[in-house]
DRENPA-519591 format. One line per field, with one value per residue (C-alpha): z, y, x. Coordinates in steps of 0.02 Angstrom, whole numbers, plus 50000, padded with zeros to 5 digits. Layout:
<atoms>
c3: [Z/...]
c2: [Y/...]
c1: [X/...]
</atoms>
This chain:
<atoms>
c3: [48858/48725/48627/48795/48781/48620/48583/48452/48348/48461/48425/48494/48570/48467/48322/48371/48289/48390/48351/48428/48580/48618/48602/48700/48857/48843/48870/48996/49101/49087/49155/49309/49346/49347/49428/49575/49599/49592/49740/49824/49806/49879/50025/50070/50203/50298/50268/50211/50243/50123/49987/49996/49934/49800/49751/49732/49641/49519/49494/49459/49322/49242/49242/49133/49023/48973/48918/48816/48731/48717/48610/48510/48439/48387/48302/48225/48263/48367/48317/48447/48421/48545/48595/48758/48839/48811/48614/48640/48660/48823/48883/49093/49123/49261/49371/49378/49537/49567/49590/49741/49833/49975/49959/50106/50149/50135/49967/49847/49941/49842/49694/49677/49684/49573/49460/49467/49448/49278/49220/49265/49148/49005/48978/48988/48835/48749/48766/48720/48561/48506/48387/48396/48513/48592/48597/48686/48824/48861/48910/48973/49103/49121/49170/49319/49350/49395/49474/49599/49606/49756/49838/49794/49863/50039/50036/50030/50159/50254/50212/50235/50356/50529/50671/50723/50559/50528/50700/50648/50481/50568/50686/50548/50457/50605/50663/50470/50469/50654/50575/50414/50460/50643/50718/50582/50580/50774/50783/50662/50714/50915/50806/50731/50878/50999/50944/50845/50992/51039/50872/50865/51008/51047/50902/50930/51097/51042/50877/50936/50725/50679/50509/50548/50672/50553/50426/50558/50587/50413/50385/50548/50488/50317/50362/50504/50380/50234/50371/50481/50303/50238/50394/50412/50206/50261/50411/50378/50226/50300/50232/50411/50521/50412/50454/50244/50120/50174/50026/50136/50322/50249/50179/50337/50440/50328/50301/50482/50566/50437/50492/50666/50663/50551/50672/50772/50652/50544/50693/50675/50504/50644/50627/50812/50915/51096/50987/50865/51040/51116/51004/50946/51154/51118/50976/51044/51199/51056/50978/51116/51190/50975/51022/51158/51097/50966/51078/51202/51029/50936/51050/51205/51309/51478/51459/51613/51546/51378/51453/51555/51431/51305/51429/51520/51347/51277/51438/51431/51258/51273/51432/51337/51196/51313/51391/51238/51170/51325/51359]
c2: [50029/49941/49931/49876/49731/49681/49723/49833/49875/49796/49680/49515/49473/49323/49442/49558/49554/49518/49708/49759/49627/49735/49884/49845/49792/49962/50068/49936/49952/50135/50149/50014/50158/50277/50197/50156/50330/50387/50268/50334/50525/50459/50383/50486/50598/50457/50337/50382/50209/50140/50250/50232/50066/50100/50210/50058/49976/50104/50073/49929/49939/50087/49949/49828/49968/50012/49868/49830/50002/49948/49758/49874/49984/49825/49749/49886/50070/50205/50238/50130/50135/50186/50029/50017/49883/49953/49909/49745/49618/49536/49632/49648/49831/49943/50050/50224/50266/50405/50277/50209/50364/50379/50262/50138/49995/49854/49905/49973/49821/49706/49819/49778/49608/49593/49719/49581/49436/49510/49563/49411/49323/49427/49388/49199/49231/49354/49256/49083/49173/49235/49163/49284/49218/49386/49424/49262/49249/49447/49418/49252/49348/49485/49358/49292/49472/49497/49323/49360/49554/49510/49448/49617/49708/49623/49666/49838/49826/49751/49893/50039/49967/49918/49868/50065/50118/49980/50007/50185/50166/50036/50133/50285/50151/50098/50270/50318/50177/50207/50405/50372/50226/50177/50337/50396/50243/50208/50378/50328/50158/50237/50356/50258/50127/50257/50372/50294/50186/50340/50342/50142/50118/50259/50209/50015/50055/50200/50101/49909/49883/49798/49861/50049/50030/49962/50100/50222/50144/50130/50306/50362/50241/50281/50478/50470/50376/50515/50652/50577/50535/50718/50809/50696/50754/50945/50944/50893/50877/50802/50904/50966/50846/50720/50604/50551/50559/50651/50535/50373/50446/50489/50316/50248/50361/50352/50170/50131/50224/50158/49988/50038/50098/49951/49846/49855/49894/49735/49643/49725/49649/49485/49518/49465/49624/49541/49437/49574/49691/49573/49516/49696/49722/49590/49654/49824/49729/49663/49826/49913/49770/49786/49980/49943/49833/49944/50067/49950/49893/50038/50180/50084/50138/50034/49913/49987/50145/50093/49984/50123/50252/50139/50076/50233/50317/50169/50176/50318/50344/50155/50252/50405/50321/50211/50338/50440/50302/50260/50412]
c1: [49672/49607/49764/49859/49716/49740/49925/49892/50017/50145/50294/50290/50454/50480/50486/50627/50796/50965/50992/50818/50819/51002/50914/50776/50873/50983/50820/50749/50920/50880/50728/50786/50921/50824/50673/50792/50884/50693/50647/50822/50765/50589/50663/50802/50726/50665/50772/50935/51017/50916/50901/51106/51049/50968/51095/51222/51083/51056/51231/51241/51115/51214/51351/51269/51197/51371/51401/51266/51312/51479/51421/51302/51411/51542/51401/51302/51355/51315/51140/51019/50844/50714/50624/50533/50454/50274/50314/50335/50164/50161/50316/50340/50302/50365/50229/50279/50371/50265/50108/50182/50213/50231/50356/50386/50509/50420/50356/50467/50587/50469/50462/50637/50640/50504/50629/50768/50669/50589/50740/50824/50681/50707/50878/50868/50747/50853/51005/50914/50846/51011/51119/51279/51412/51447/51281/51239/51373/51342/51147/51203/51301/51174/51058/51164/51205/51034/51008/51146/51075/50988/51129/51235/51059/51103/51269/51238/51116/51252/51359/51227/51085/51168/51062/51046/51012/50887/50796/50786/50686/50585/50522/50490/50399/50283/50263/50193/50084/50003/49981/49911/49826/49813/49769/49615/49536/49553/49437/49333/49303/49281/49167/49064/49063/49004/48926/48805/48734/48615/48520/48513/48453/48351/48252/48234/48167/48045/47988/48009/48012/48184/48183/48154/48287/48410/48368/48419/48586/48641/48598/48687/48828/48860/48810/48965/49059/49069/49081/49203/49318/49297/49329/49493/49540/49507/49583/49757/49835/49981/50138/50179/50105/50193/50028/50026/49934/49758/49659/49732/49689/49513/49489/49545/49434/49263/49276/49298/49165/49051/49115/49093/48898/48860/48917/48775/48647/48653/48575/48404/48385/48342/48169/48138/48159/48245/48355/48429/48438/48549/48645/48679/48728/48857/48927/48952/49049/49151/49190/49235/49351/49441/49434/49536/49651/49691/49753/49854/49933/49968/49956/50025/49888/49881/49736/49647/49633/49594/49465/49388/49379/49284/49184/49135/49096/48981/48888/48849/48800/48711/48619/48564/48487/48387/48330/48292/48204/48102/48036]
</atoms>
């Protein structure tokens, strides 16, 4: 880390030889290949037009890595250093593929134009540096290889993504997002919403103190919160279900029922006790109307039902703690 900081023992770019610049854009045209047949493997059981992409993009990079090959060994033989963009200071550098997974649409389709764009950068340098003719016009054409890159990338997606085959990885992309995402943290947030009303309120009505009864929300809030997460982590771990990653869902899950249960428990830091109980009331309205919405968005739940079961629940649960705390 510290030598990533610093730069080390790193080459600035300004430093490199024609000979290194050459070999540093044959391993960088490498790793883009392979980068992109890695994103194609990622997405191909999901979304097979699209990975076909990627394919013709890896491609396309194997292309201009021949010849680059091809202009190194006319200028200086057959032997090409390893250099890698790590061993340059203040290099663009690649995330591993396997730190996006999964991999969706949306973002390893930005991945790749950041890919272009970076690559498309490099060369102008390169080829403004260099002083050999060959050398020059080559990256001068790699670099409006890669400009016009993105144009290539939407004419495969003409070519493999029709309107079928693009409605069909869009809804495989909403449908992961509404199961790693959607669905844990609508129960936790319905969690957390509901069932924390009891405890809140059963204690601001038996104590009348605001501060004890905010004490006993965040502890039922953040207590919900870690359960709710781990149960969703244990419970599924997503290979099967194909709901995603179990680390996401139980993010999702623990974050939002904290959220939930907080919701109406930061009002009774108001040290007045009618004005935090009210406007705790009216936050609860709040989150159960969001609860409800939720589901007429994402789960197309009519709003009527929606409505009713959120309502019916909080009442009661509003009801019980009343009582509890009344008695």
């Amino acid at each position: 880390m510290i030598e990533r900081f610093w730069g080390g023992s790193r080459r600035r770019f300004d430093s490199l030889s024609q000979q290194e610049i050459l070999a540093l854009a044959i391993s960088s045209e490498e790793d883009d290949a392979r980068i992109y047949r890695n994103y194609a493997d990622g997405l191909q059981q999901d979304y097979p037009s699209t990975a076909r992409i990627f394919e013709g993009m890896a491609e396309e990079e194997d292309g201009h890595r021949r010849r680059l090959i091809e202009l190194y060994q006319s200028k200086f033989g057959d032997t090409v250093p390893l250099i890698r963009r790590e061993h340059v200071a203040g290099f663009y550098h690649r995330k591993p593929d396997w730190l996006v997974r999964p991999l969706g649409l949306e973002k390893v389709r930005e991945q790749a134009g950041a890919m272009e764009h970076q690559a498309r950068r490099f060369y102008e340098q390169a080829a403004h540096r260099a002083t050999d003719a060959d050398l020059r016009k080559l990256l001068g054409d790699l670099a409006a290889a890669e400009a016009q890159h993105q144009d290539r990338a939407e004419g495969l997606i003409e070519e493999h993504l029709g309107p079928s085959e693009r409605l069909t990885e869009d809804d495989a992309e909403r449908r992961r997002f509404i199961l790693t995402y959607v669905q844990p943290g609508l129960a936790g947030l319905m969690d957390g919403s509901v069932s924390t009303l009891a405890p809140i309120f059963a204690a601001a009505f038996a104590t009348h103190d605001t501060w004890q009864t905010f004490l006993v929300g965040l502890a039922a809030s953040v207590g919900a919160g870690i359960s709710m997460g781990f149960t969703e982590v244990a419970s599924d771990d997503g290979v099967i279900s194909g709901r995603g990653s179990p680390i996401k869902r139980g993010f999702a899950t623990g974050i939002m029922t904290t959220l939930g249960g907080l919701g109406h428990a930061l009002p009774y830091l108001i040290p007045h006790f009618w004005t935090a109980t009210l406007t705790a009331i009216a936050i609860v309205v709040v989150e159960l109307f969001v609860i409800a919405w939720i589901q007429r968005r994402y789960m197309e739940t009519p709003w009527s039902r929606a409505l009713f079961q959120v309502v019916l629940g909080g009442a009661l649960v509003f009801a019980a703690g009343m009582l509890i705390g009344t008695a």
